[in-house]
ZAMARGU-4260 file (C-alpha; in steps of 0.2 Angstrom, whole numbers, plus 5000, padded with zeros to 4 digits):
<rodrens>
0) 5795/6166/5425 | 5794/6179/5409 | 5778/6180/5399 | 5790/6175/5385 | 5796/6156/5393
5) 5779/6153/5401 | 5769/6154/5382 | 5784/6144/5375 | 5780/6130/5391 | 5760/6132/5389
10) 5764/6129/5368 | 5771/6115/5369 | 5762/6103/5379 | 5745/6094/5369 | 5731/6105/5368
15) 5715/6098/5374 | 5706/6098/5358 | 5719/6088/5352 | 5715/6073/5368 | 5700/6066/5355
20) 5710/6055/5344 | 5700/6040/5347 | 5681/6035/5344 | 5677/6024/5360 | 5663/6010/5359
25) 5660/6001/5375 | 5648/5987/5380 | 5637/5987/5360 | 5624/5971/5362 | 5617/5977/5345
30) 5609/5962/5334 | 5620/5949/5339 | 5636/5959/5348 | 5641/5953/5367 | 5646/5968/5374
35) 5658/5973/5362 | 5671/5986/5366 | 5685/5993/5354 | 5693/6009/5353 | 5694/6014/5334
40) 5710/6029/5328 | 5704/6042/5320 | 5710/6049/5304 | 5716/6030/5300 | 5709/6017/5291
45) 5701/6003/5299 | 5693/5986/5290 | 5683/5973/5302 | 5685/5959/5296 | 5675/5939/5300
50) 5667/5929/5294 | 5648/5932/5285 | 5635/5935/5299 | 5648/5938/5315 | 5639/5955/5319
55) 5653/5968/5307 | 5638/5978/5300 | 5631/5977/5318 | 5646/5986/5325 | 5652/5999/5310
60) 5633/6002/5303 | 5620/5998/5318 | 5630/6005/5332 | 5644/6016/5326 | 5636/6025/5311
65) 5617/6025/5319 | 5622/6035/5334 | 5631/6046/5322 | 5617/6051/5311 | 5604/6051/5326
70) 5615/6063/5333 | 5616/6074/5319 | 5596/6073/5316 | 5592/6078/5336 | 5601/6095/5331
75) 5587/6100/5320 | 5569/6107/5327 | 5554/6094/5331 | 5547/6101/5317 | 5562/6099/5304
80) 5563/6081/5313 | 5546/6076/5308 | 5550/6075/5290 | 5566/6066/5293 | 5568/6045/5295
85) 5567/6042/5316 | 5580/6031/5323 | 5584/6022/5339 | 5597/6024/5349 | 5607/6009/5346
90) 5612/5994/5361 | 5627/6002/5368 | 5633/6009/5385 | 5645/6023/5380 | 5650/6030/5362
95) 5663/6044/5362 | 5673/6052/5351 | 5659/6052/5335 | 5661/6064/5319 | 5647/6066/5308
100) 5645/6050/5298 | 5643/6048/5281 | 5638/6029/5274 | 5640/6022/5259 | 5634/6005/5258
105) 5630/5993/5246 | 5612/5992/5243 | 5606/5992/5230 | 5597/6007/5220 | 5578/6009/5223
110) 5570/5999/5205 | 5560/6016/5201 | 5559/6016/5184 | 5562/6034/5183 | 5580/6035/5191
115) 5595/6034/5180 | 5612/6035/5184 | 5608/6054/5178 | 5597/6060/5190 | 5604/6050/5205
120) 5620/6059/5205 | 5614/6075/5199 | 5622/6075/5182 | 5606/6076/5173 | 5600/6091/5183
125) 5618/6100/5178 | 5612/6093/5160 | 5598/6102/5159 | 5602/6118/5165 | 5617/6117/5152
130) 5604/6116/5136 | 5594/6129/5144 | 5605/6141/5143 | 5616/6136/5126 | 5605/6125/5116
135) 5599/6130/5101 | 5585/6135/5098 | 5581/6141/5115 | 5564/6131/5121 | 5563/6136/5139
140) 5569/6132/5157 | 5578/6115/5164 | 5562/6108/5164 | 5559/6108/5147 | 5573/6096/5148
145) 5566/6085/5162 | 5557/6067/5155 | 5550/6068/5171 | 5538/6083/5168 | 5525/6082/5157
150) 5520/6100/5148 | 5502/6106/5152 | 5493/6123/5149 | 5477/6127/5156 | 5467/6146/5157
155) 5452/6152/5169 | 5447/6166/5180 | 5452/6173/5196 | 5445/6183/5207 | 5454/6199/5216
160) 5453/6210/5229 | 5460/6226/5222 | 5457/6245/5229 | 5443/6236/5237 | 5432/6231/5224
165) 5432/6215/5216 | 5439/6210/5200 | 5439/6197/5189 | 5453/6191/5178 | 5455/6178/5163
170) 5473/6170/5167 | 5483/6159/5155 | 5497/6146/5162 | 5507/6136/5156 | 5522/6123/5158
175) 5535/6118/5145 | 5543/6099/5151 | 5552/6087/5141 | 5540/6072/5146 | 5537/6060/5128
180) 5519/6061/5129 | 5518/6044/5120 | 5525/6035/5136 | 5527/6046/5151 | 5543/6047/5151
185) 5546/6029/5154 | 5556/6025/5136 | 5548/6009/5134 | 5527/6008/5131 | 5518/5991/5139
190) 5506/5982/5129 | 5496/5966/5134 | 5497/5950/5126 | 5474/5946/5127 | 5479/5929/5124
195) 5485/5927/5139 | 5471/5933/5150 | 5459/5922/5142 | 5453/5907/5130 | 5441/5917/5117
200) 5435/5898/5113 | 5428/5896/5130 | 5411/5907/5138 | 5414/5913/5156 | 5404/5900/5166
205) 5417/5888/5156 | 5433/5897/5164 | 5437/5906/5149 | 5449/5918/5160 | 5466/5911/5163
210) 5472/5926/5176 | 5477/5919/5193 | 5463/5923/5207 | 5450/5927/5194 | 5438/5910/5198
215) 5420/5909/5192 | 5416/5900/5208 | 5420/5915/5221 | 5416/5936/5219 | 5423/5937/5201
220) 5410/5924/5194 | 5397/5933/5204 | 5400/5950/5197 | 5402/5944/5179 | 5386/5934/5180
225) 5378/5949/5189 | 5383/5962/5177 | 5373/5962/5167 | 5384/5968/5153 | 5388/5952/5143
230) 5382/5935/5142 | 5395/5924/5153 | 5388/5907/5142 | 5393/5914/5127 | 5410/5911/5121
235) 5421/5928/5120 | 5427/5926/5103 | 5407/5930/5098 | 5406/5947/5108 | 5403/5962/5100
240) 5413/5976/5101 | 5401/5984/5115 | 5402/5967/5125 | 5420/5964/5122 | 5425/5985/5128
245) 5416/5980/5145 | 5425/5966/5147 | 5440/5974/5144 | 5439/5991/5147 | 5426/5998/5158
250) 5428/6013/5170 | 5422/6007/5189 | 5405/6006/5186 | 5392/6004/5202 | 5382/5990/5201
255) 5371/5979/5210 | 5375/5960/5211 | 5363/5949/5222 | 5356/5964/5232 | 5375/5969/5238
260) 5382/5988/5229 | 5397/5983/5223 | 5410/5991/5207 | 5412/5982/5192 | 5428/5986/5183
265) 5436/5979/5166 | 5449/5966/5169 | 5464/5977/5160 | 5463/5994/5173 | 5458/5982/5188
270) 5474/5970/5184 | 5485/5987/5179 | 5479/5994/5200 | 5480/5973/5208 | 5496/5967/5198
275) 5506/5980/5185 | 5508/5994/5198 | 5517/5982/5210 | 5535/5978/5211 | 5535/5963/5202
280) 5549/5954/5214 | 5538/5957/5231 | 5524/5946/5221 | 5521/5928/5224 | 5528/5915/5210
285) 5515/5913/5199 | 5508/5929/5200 | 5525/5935/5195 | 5524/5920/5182 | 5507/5926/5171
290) 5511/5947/5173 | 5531/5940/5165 | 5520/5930/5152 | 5508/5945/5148 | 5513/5958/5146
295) 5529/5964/5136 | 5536/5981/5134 | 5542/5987/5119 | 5555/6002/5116 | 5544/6020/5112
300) 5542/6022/5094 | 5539/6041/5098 | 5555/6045/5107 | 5566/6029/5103 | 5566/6027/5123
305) 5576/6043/5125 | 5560/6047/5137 | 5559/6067/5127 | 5549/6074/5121 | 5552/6081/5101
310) 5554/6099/5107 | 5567/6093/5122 | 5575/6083/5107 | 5575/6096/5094 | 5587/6109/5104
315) 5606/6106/5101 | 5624/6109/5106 | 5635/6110/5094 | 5625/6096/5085 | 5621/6088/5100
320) 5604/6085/5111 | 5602/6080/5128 | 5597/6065/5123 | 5612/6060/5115 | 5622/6067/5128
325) 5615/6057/5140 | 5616/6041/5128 | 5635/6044/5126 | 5649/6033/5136 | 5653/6046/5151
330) 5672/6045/5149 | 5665/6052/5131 | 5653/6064/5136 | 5665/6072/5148 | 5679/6075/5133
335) 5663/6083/5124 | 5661/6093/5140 | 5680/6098/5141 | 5677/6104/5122 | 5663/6116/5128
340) 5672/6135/5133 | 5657/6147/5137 | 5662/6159/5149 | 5645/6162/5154 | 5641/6146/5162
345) 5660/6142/5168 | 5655/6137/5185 | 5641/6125/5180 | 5654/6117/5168 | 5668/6114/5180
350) 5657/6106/5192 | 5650/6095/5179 | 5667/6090/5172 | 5672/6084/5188 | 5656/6074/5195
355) 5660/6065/5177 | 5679/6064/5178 | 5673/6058/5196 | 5665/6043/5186 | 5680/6040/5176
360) 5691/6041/5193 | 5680/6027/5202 | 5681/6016/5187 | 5664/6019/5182 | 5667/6026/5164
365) 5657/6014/5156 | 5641/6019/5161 | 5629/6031/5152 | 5620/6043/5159 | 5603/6037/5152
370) 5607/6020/5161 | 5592/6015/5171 | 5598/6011/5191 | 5589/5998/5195 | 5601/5989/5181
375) 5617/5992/5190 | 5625/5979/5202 | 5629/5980/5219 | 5647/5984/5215 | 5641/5999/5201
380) 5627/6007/5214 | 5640/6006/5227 | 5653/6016/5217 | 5640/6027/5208 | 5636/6033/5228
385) 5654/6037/5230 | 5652/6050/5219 | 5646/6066/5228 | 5660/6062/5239 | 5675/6061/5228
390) 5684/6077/5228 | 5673/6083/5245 | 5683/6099/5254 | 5676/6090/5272 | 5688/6084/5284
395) 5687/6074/5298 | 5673/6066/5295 | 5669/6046/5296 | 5666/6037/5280 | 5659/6022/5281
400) 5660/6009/5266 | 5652/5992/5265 | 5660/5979/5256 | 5668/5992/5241 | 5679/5980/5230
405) 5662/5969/5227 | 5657/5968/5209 | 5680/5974/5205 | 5689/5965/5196 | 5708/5962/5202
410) 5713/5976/5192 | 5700/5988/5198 | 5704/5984/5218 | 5719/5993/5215 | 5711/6009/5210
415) 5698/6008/5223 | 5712/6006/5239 | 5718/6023/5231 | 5702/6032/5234 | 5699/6027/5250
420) 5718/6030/5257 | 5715/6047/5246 | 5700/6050/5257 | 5710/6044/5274 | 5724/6056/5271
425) 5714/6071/5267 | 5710/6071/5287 | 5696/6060/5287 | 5689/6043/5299 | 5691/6027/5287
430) 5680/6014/5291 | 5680/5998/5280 | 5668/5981/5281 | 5679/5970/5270 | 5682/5951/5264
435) 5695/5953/5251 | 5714/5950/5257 | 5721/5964/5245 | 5707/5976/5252 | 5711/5971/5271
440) 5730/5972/5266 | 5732/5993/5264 | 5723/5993/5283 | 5729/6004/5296 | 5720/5995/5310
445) 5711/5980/5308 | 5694/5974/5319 | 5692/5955/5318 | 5674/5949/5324 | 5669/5931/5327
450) 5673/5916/5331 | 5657/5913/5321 | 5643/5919/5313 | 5625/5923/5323 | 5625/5918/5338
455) 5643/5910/5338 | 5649/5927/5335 | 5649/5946/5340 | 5664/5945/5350 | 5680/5955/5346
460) 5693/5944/5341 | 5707/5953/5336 | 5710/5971/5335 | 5726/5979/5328 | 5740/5978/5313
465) 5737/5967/5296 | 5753/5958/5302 | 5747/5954/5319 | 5732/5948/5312 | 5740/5936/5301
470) 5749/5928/5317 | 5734/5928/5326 | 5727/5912/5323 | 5707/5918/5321 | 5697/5910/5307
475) 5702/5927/5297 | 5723/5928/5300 | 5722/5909/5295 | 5713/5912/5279 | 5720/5928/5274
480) 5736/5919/5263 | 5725/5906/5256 | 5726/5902/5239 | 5718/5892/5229 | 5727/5880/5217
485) 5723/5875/5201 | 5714/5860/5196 | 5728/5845/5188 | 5710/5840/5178 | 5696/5850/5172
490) 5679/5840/5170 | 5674/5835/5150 | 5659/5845/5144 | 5644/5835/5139 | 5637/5847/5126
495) 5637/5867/5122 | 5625/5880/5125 | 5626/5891/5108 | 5624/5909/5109 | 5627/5917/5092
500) 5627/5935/5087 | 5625/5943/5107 | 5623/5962/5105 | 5615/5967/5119 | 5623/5986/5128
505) 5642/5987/5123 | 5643/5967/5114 | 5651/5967/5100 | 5640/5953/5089 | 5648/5942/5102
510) 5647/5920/5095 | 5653/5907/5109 | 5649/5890/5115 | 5647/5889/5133 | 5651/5869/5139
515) 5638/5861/5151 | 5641/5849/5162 | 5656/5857/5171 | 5659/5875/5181 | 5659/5888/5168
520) 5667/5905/5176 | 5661/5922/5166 | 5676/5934/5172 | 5683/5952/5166 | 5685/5970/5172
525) 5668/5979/5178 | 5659/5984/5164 | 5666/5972/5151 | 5651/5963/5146 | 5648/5948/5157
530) 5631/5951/5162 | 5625/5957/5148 | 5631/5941/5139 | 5626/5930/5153 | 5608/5939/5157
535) 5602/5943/5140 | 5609/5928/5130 | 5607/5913/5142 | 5594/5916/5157 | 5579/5920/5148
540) 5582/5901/5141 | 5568/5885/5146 | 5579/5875/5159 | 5590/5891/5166 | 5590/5896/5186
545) 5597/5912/5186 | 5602/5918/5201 | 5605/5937/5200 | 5611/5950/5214 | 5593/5958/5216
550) 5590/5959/5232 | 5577/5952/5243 | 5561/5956/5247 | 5555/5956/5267 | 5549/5965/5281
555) 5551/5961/5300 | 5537/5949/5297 | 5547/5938/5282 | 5560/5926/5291 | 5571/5912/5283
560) 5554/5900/5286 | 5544/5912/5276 | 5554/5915/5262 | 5559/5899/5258 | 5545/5891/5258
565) 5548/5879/5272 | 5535/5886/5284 | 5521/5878/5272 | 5526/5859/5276 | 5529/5864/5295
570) 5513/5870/5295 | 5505/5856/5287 | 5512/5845/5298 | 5509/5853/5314 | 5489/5853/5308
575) 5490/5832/5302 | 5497/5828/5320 | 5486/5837/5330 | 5468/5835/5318 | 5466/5856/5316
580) 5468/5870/5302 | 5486/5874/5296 | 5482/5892/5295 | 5485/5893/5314 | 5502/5889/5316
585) 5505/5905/5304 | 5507/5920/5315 | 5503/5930/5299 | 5485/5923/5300 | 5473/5916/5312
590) 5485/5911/5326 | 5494/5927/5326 | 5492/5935/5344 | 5477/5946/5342 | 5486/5958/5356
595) 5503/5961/5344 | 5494/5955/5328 | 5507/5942/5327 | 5524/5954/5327 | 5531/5948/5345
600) 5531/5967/5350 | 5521/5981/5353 | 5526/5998/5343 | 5524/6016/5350 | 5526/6029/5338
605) 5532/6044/5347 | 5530/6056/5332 | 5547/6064/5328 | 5558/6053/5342 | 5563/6035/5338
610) 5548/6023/5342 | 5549/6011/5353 | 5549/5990/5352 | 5541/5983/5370 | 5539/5964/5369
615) 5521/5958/5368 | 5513/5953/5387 | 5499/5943/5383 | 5514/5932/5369 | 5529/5937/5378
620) 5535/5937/5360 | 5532/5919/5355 | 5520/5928/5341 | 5505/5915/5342 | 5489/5914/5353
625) 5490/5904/5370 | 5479/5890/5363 | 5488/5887/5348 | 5504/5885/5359 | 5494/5869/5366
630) 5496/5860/5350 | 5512/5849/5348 | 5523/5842/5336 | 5535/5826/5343 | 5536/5840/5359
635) 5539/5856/5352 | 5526/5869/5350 | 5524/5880/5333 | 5534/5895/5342 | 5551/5883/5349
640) 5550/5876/5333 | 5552/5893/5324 | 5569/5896/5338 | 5578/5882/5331 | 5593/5886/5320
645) 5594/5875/5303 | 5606/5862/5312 | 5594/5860/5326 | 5577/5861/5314 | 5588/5846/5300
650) 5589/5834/5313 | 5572/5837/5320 | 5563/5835/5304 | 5575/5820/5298 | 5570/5806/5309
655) 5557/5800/5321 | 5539/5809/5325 | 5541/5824/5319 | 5550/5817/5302 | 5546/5830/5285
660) 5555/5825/5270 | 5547/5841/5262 | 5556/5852/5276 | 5570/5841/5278 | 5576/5845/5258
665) 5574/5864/5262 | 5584/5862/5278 | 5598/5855/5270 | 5600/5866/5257 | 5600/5879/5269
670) 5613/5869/5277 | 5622/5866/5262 | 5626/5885/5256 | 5633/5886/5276 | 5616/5894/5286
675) 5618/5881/5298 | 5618/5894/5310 | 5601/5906/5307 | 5586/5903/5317 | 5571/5897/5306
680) 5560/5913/5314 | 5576/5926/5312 | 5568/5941/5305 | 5576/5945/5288 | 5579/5961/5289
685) 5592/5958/5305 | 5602/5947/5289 | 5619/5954/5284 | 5621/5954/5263 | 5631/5937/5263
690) 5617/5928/5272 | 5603/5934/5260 | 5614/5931/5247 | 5614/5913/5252 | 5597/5914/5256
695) 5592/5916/5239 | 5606/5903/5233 | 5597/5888/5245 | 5579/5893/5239 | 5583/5892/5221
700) 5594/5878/5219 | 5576/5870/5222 | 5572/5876/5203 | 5574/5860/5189 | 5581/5868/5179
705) 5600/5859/5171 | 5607/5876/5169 | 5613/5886/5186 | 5616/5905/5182 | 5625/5914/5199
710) 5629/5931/5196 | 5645/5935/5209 | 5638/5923/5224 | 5655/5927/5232 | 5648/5944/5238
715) 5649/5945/5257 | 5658/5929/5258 | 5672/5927/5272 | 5688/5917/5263 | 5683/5902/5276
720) 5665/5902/5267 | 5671/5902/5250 | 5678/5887/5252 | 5661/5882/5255 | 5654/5888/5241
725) 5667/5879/5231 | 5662/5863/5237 | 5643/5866/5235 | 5646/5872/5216 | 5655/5856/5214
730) 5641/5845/5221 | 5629/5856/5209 | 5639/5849/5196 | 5642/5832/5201 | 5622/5831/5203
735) 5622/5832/5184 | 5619/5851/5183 | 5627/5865/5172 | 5633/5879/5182 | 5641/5896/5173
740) 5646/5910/5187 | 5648/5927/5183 | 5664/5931/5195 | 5679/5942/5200 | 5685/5930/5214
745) 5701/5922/5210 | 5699/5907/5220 | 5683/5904/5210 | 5693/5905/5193 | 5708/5895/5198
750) 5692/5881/5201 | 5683/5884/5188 | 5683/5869/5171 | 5682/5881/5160 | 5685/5902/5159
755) 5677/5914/5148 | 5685/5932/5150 | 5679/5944/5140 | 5684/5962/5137 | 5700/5968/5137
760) 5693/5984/5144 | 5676/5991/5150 | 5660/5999/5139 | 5667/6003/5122 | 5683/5995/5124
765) 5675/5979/5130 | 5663/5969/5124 | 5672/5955/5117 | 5679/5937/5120 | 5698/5938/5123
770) 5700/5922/5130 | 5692/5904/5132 | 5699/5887/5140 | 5706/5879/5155 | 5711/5890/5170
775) 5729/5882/5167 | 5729/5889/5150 | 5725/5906/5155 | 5739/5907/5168 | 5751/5900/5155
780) 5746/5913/5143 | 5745/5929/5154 | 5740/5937/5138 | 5726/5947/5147 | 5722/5957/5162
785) 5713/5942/5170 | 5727/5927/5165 | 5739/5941/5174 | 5731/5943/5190 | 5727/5923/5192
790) 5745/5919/5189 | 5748/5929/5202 | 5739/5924/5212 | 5741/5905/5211 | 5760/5909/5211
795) 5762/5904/5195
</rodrens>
């Protein structure tokens, strides 16, 4: 055989490289998985679908994307590792066929109340650097732009060693930053109401101080009688100034009290370290409740809460400063960025045009630069993540989304399906977590996990074509052409709840009368002003449970008992029947097992290497000490107790010995908003977004309030549990409650007695009511983007 004919053979059979075209997951038993095994394409897309809780995020997130980034991370030194998060590897038996991972979920953007959308996606740092070199006058480096560093100067001596002798030197320094001095940077100062902190008509010794915790009958009253500094008979309306400062105001002094050396500290920087330097959500209820009533925060006369200083302020571009650069819509400040030709910093504005236009692309537009983070949704932060990645000259890499059309509007879905088939056809690994039909809909291969949610779940279902799912008959292939109707009869109102002259962000002096009584549905494109009508103009109101998207607070110590409350009425009953202290059946206090400290397991920090979990020996993980096991309530210990799931525990506590009317409500709202399911002692951090979501839904629809505010509670929601949701809204309602939702779902607007739609577009184009009344008379109309995506829809 010729060289020629043998190369031309050898050519055109498959190379071996080209062999990997799958990623190969066999035998995964993360979280709730049964040994799962699916073999996902490459460079397609692929959604998994199922319902909330049926192990998805425990397949694409814990198994898939986990290995992937431990991976990466063991390719860098021990020393490089040790500043780096450590992770296990996840319940699996073989993972092949991995590229670099890179997630992009849908949690939501730490609360620091220094990060803006600016400085999240580097915008603000390409700002800065901008101004430095162009603005006018000149005032210094990229710092000097920064409200996050504060200016300082300062001069000594130093002492050198030069041609051996010993010199000294005066040195001056000095730091130019764009920090408002007036408020740190922060744009808004906090002042606190004293009214609220005490009764100025009562002494001490006669409870004059309101704070919670801060009794004259334990330490406090102790320390303030021992002081010495004021007279705690005297009412505090008669202090002098001297007495009064003490009170209020004095630096940690120490003192003796009854023989013991303790600190005495005014009440204002003792409750600015115990309570104002906390995240107010992780607090207890009424602590949140009295830091909520005192103290307000105002907007920084010094700076107008553009967090610059006047020197960062008073340097301009063509008449503008950073400041109002970063105020400015985005879609606006990139056109004034276009505008900009200066050869000398051409490659900083290219990359800045296109992180903006980025913004514009991913439907984010709207947003400002200045925009604090922790103010965006789930949706905005999701998107806002996406970012860095649009345009991205990497290929075959595995993106991994979670949930992406939550927080779109019909309208917007569209867009997004581009940019994710965008990134698919540039070479890349697709891998989608989805609810939405017309997300699952542009799907290359389709994962379907059930049959159910936590322990009825984690098994593969289906796997393969949208069209094979649809004839699959799985929960998901059933549901995936509902539709709901429309009502033939919406519910009369029995009153309005007036908002007049709504302005807040991009309103436009907005006046509408919101019916109570019925389902109220707040819809429009992202961006269009339904939160900031809803948020700033209802919830604040007496009578009003708002239920945002914030997400909730827990460690592996917080589970579904915990956090709802319901763990207080177990615990009380537990003590009643067996005659001994409810704090034992906590395994956060005295029963906790003194061996694991009440956490089940044993963990070994291995320094840079994952850590490793061992379950407790002396508890085998049942959390509580032997003796307190002993105790029994109609048969069942604290600990099998805590191992029941809602059904189990809302028939146990309903009847008979062990019946708890107190626990028996919780559990059946539990039950109610479809958590049937969980186990009562489920850690939450092991809870997929829908299931926290619902969480929070059962432990406030507790509140009295007559006014229910839910802001998108579709998110994570299978299209079997929506239907659910449909029903409890409607029992809401029934109940004699208002409800108003704050929703893209169109199965929730057909519902819905009443529809207010505002926009028609999003930040400066929105911001207004373009449409109020019946479902049925939107569809009839079409005359927005809304009425033409429900008639659709409904098949009108």
């Amino acid at each position: 055989m010729s060289m020629a004919s043998r190369t031309d053979s050898q050519s055109s059979a498959p190379h071996v490289a080209d062999s990997h075209d799958l990623i190969r997951v066999h035998g995964a038993r993360e979280n709730n998985l049964k040994d799962v095994s699916v073999e996902l394409p490459k460079r397609r897309l692929t959604v998994f679908t199922g319902v909330s809780g049926s192990g998805k995020s425990s397949l694409v997130f814990g198994t898939i994307a986990a290995e992937s980034q431990r991976m990466i991370n063991e390719t860098y030194s021990a020393f490089v590792q040790g500043f780096m998060p450590t992770l296990s590897r996840p319940e699996v038996d073989v993972l092949d066929g991995l590229t670099t991972a890179i997630i992009v979920d849908q949690e939501r953007m730490g609360a620091n109340p220094r990060s803006t959308v600016g400085t999240v996606t580097d915008a603000n740092a390409m700002l800065r650097i901008l101004f430095s070199r162009l603005g006018r006058p000149h005032i210094g480096s990229p710092q000097a732009f920064s409200f996050n560093v504060a200016s300082i100067s300062g001069a000594g001596a130093v002492t050198l060693e030069r041609g051996g002798e010993t010199i000294k030197e005066r040195r001056e320094f000095s730091v130019t930053g764009g920090m408002c001095p007036r408020c740190e940077g922060m744009g808004r100062v906090s002042d606190i109401d004293l009214s609220q902190l005490y009764d100025e008509n009562l002494s001490l010794n006669e409870g004059a101080l309101t704070i919670p915790g801060y009794s004259m009958d334990g330490w406090y009253g102790r320390i303030f009688r021992g002081s010495g500094f004021f007279d705690p008979d005297k009412p505090i309306r008669e202090f002098d100034k001297k007495e009064l400062q003490a009170l209020l105001h004095k630096e940690p002094t120490k003192i003796k009290v009854e023989g013991i050396n303790i600190t005495y500290e005014g009440l204002i920087p003792k409750l600015q370290k115990s309570m104002l330097s906390k995240d107010k959500e992780a607090m207890q209820p009424h602590i949140r409740a009295f830091v909520e009533r005192a103290v307000t925060f105002n907007t920084c006369p010094d700076c107008g809460g553009t967090r610059l200083s006047e020197v960062a302020r008073s340097s301009r571009i063509g008449g503008i400063n950073i400041a109002d650069a970063c105020a400015m819509q985005i879609s606006e400040l990139a056109e004034w960025v276009r505008g900009l030709d200066e050869p000398s910093v051409a490659p900083l504005l290219a990359k800045l045009h296109h992180t903006l236009d980025s913004f514009v692309e991913i439907g984010l537009g709207y947003l400002s630069l200045d925009r604090p983070s922790g103010t965006l949704s789930g949706g905005e932060s999701q998107r806002t993540k996406m970012i860095r990645h649009l345009g991205s000259s990497l290929t075959d890499v595995t993106y991994v989304f979670d949930e992406p059309t939550i927080g779109l509007h019909p309208h917007d879905i569209q867009r997004m399906n581009g940019l994710l088939l965008s990134l698919r056809d540039k070479g890349n690994t697709v891998l989608v977590v989805e609810h939405k039909p017309e997300a699952i809909a542009i799907a290359d291969h389709v994962v379907d996990l059930g049959p159910g949610a936590g322990t009825a779940g984690g098994e593969v279902m289906f796997e393969g074509t949208v069209d094979g799912l649809r004839a699959s008959g799985t929960v998901t292939g059933r549901h995936l052409d509902d539709r709901a109707a429309l009502k033939d009869s919406a519910r009369k109102p029995s009153g309005v709840l007036e908002v007049r002259g709504a302005s807040a962000h991009n309103l436009r002096d907005v006046d509408v009368d919101i019916p109570l009584g019925v389902l109220v549905v707040v819809t429009g494109v992202a961006g269009s002003g339904k939160s900031s009508l809803i948020h700033g103009s209802v919830s604040g109101r007496d009578g009003v449970v708002a239920i945002d998207q914030g997400g909730i607070k827990g460690s592996r110590r917080s589970n579904p008992a915990t956090y709802t409350g319901l763990l207080d009425p177990i615990r009380k009953a537990f003590a009643k029947t067996n005659g001994v202290k409810p704090a034992l059946f906590s395994a956060n206090s005295e029963g906790a097992c003194p061996t694991c400290n009440g956490a089940g397991v044993i963990y070994t920090d291995l320094a840079m290497m994952a850590g490793v979990a061992t379950t407790c020996e002396e508890c085998e993980g049942k959390r509580f000490q032997a003796s307190v096991l002993n105790y029994h309530l109609a048969g069942r210990d604290i600990s099998e107790v805590l191992a029941m799931s809602v059904t189990e525990a809302e028939e146990f506590f309903g009847a008979g010995e062990a019946r708890t009317p107190a626990a028996h409500a919780i559990l059946k709202r539990l039950a109610d908003v479809g958590l049937g399911y969980l186990s009562l002692g489920q850690p939450l951090t092991t809870l997929s977004g829908g299931e926290r979501q619902r969480l929070k839904l059962a432990t406030n629809m507790a509140g009295n309030g007559g006014v229910y505010v839910l802001d998108e509670p579709t998110t994570g929601l299978h299209l079997a549990d929506v239907e659910h949701l449909l029903g409890l809204l409607d029992r809401l309602v029934d109940s004699g409650k208002s409800v108003i939702v704050i929703e893209h779902h169109q199965a929730v607007m057909a519902h819905a007695d009443w529809i207010i739609d505002l926009g028609p577009g999003a930040g400066h184009d929105g911001g207004r009511i373009v449409f109020e009344g019946t479902p049925a008379d939107l569809v009839a109309a079409r005359s927005t983007i809304t009425g033409e995506h429900l008639a659709a829809y409904v098949g009108s």
